[in-house]
N, C-alpha and C positions, 0 to 999 in steps of 0.2 A: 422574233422569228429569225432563224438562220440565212446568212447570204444575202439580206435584205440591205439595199443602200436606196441613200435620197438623193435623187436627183432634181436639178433649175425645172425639168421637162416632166420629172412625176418620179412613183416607186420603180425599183428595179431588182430582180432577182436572179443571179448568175447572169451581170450585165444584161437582161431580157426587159425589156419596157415591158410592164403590164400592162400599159395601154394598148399598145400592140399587139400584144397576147391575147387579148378581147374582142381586137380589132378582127383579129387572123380566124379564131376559134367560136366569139362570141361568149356570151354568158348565160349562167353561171360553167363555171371552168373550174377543176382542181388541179394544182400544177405541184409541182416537187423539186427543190435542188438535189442535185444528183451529189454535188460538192459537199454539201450539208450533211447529208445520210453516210458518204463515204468518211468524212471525217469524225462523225460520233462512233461510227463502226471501230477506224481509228485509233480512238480515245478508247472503248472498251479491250480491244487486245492488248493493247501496250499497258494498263491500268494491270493487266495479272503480269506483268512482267516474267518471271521464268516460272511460272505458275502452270501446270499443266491445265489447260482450260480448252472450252469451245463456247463459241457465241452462239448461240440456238435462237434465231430472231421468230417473234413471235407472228404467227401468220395472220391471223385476226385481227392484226392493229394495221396493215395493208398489205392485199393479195395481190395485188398484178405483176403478171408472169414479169413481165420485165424487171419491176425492180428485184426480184425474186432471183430472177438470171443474175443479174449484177451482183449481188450481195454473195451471190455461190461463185460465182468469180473470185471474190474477195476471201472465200475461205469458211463464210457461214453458214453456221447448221438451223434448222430449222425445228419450231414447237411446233406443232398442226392440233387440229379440235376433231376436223373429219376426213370423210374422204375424198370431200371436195379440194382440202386445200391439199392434202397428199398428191393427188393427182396435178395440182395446179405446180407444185413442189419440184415435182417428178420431171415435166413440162419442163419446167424452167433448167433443168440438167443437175440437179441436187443430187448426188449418191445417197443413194438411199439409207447408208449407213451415217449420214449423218441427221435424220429425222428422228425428232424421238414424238411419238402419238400420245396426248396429254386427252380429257374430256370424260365426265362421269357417262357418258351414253353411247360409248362405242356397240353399234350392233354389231352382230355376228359376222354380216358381208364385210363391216369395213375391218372387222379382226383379219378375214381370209385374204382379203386384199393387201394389206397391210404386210401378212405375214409373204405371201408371196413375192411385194417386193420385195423383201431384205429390210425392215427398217432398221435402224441401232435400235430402239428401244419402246415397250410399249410404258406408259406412266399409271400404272393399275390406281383405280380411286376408290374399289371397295371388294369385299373377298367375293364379293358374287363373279363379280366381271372375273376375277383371278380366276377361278374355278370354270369359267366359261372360255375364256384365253387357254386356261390347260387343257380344254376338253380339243377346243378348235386346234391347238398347234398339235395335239396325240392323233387327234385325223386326220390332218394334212403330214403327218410323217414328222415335223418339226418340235423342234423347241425354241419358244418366244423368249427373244431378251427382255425382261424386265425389271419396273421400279416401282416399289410400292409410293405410293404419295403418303405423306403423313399431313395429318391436319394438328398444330400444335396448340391449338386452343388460344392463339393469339390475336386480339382485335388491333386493326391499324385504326391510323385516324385519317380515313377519308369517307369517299361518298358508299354509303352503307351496300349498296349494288356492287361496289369496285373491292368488296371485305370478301376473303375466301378462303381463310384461317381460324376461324375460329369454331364453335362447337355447334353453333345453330347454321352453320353454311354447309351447303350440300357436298362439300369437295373432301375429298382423301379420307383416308384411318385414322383416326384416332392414334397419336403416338405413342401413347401409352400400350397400344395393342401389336403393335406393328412387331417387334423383337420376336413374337411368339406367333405371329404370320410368315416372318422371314425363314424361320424354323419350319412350317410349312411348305412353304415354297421347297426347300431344300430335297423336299420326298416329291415333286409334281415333275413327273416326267416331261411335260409339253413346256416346263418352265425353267429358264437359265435368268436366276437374280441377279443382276451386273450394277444394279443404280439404285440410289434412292433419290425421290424427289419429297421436296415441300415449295409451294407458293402461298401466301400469304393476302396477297390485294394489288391493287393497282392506283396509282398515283401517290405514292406513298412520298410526303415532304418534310419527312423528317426518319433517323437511322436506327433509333432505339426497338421500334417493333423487329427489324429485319434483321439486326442483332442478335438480339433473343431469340429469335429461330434460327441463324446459323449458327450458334453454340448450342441450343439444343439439336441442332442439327449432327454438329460435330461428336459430342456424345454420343449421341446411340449412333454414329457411325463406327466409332471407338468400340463400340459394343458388340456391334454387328461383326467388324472384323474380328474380335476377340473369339467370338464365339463360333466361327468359322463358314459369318457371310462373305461371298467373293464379290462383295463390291469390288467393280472399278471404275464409276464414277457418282457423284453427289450433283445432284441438279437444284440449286438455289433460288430456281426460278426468276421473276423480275421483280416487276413494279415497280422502277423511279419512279418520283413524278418529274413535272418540266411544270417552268413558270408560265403557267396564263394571264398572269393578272401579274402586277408591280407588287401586291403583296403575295404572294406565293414565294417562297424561299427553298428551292425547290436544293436538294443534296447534289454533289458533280458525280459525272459518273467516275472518277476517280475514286472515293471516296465511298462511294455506293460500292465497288467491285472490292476495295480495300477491304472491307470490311466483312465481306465474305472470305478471303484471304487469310487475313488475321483467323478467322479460328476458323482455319482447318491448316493453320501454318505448319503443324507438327505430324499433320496425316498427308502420308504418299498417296494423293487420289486423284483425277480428274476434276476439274470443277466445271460443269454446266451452267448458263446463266443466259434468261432467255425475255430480252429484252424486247420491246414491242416500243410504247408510246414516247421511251426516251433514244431510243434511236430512231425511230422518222417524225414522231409529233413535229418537231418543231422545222422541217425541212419541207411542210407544206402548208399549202393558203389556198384558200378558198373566194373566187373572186365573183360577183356577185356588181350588176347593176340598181342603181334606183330606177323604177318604172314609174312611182310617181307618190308626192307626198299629201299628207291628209291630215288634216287638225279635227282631232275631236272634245269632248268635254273635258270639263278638270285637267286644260290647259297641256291636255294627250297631246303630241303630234308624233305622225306616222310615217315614217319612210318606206314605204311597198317596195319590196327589192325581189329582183325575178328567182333568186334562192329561197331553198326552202327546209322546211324540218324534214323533208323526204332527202333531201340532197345533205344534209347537215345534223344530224339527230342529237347529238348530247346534248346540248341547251334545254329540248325540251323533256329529254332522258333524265336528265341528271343535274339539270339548272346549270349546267356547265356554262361557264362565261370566257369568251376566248375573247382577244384584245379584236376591236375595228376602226380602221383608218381609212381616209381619202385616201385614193392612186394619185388624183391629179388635186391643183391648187385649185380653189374654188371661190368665186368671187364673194359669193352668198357669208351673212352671219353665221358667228357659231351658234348653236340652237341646242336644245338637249329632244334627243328624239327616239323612240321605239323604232327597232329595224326590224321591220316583219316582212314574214313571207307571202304569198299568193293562197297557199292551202285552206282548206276549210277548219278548221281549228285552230282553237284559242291559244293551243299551245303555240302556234309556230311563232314565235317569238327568238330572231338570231340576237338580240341583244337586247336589254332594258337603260336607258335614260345613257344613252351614248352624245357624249358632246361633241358635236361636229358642227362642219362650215359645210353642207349638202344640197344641192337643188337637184331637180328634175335629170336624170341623165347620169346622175354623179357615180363613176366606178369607184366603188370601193373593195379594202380588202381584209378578208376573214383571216386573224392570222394564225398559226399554230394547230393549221386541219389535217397532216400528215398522217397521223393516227387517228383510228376510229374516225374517220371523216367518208370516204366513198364506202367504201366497205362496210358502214349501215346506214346505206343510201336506199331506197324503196322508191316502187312506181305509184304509189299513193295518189292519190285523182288523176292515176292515167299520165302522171310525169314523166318523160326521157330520162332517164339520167345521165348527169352531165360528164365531160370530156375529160381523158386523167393527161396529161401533158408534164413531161419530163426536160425539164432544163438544164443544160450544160455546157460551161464555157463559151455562153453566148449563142448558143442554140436552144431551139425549144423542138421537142419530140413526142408526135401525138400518140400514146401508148394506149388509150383506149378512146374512139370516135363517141361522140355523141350517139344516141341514142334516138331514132326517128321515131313517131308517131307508130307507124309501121310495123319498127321492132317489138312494140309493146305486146301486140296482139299474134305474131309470127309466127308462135306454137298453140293456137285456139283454132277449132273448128265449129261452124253454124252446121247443126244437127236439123 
């Protein structure tokens, strides 16, 4: 995890005592370096060097207005799925022409919304939505920027949820059909084709899949312009992965961005590139006390920790394993323990056969929850969900309060 140092007294994150930060807020707490995120941001713009390019951060992998403010501060454009996060986008002072609207299920309202603010771009996933986009911008007076999404028929190798390139996954056209769509496009009055998009998967740990799709990327972009589409920009999508685990050999974003680069080196176009889980994954933790431990059969022992699979879901999603450590030094043995949560299911499981030094009380920390972490957090047996806190140069900033008993029920009515 980013910005994490060890101190005589415990962990520390942008000089912030964790302990402290548990002390102040309580547990479970998600917190984020601000340091961490600006500096991966950083590392992707300088990585295209005089590359005409935009960072399109992905909104889904964390939506709070704040970090969202900051990052458009910074210059970045934003991927959105609805119109929830459009609006949250908007909020946070994004120009709206740097949004580009991605998701196989855009309804109607969120086409008319979308078109009214001004977005850059919608990411079309199939000729239906096309045809429904051209009817909605011919009513509203307008014509929609668009991108058609192609699906290249390429599988990565990761977790088969996180695959979204290939032929049995619900996402984009077929590439193979796309050329004689874009030809279509060309005659749809409500429709101005500026972009083409493909995304592939997510946590991708190695560079050969994302390759292959931006050469065939680059091709039928070669093609498209040949034949007289006005592209002006190619959208490469994401999916680095980042290291969870000591084996995970995750690609630099240097090298990730490179490699989009390299072939489209000879085509004058924009490049889009819309990065989510490797630009904040690794800039947040997820911190979490033990409430109390339990030994059961076949030499089980159980750490009950006051987090949960509602606070935390990949683990029980996607068997995801994210590293866990002590905050503080602990007197106790090291022991091999399951770290579960409180919830009524067998899933909630935040770690299997973790070796630690742990008693009664012990803070510990979840590390690399920045992405996918709050943002499919759920009130599942009636839980608050917990507090987003923003760290920087030694300060910590509560950017979303805890969540009361109260809150849960605040829009229900007894009939």
């Amino acid at each position: 995890m980013d910005q994490l140092s060890i101190t005589p007294s415990g962990l520390q994150c942008e000089g912030v005592s964790l302990s402290r930060l548990a002390e102040v807020y309580g547990t479970p707490l998600f917190f984020y370096s601000w340091q961490a995120i600006a500096d991966r941001f950083d590392r992707f713009t300088k990585a295209f060097a005089s590359k005409n390019h935009r960072v399109c951060f992905a909104v889904k992998a964390a939506s709070n207005i704040a970090l969202l403010h900051r990052l458009t501060k910074l210059g970045a454009g934003f991927d959105i799925v609805s119109v929830g996060e459009l609006e949250r986008v908007l909020k946070a002072g994004c120009p709206p022409e740097r949004i580009v609207f991605s998701g196989v299920g855009k309804t109607t309202a969120e086409m008319v919304r979308a078109l009214s603010a001004g977005i850059g771009c919608f990411n079309i996933e199939s000729i239906a939505e096309l045809e429904e986009l051209d009817l909605v911008a011919r009513q509203m007076g307008l014509k929609a920027p668009a991108a058609l999404r192609v699906n290249p028929n390429i599988q990565i190798d990761s977790h088969p949820y996180l695959c979204t390139g290939a032929s049995q996954n619900k996402f984009g056209v077929p590439i193979n059909q796309s050329e004689s769509v874009y030809q279509d496009m060309l005659h749809m009055t409500g429709i101005e084709p500026i972009g083409l998009d493909c995304h592939i998967g997510s946590q991708m740990l190695s560079l050969g899949a994302f390759d292959q799709a931006c050469q065939e990327l680059a091709t039928l972009t070669r093609n498209l312009l040949t034949s007289g589409i006005p592209l002006q920009h190619v959208d490469v999508g994401g999916g680095l992965g980042i290291a969870y685990t000591d084996n995970d050999d995750a690609p630099s974003i240097e090298n990730f961005v490179q490699t989009a680069v390299n072939a489209f080196e000879d085509i004058d176009i924009q490049l889009l590139i819309e990065p989510g889980r490797s630009l904040i994954g690794p800039a947040g933790g997820l911190l979490t006390k033990v409430i109390r431990l339990k030994s059961g059969e076949a030499q089980h022992q159980f750490a009950i920790v006051d987090a949960a699979m509602t606070d935390l879901l990949r683990p029980a999603l996607y068997g995801a394993v994210h590293p866990i450590r002590t905050v503080e030094n602990a007197s106790a043995p090291v022991s091999t323990w399951q770290i579960v949560g409180p919830v009524c299911e067998s899933a909630d499981v935040l770690g299997k056969d973790r070796n630690l030094a742990i008693e009664d009380g012990s803070l510990l920390l979840i590390e690399n929850t920045g992405a996918y972490g709050f943002v499919m957090s759920s009130e599942y047996n009636s839980r608050p969900r917990p507090p987003e806190i923003l760290l920087e140069k030694g300060e910590a900033f509560c950017i979303r309060p805890r969540q009361t008993p109260a809150d849960l029920f605040a829009q229900e009515c007894i009939l």
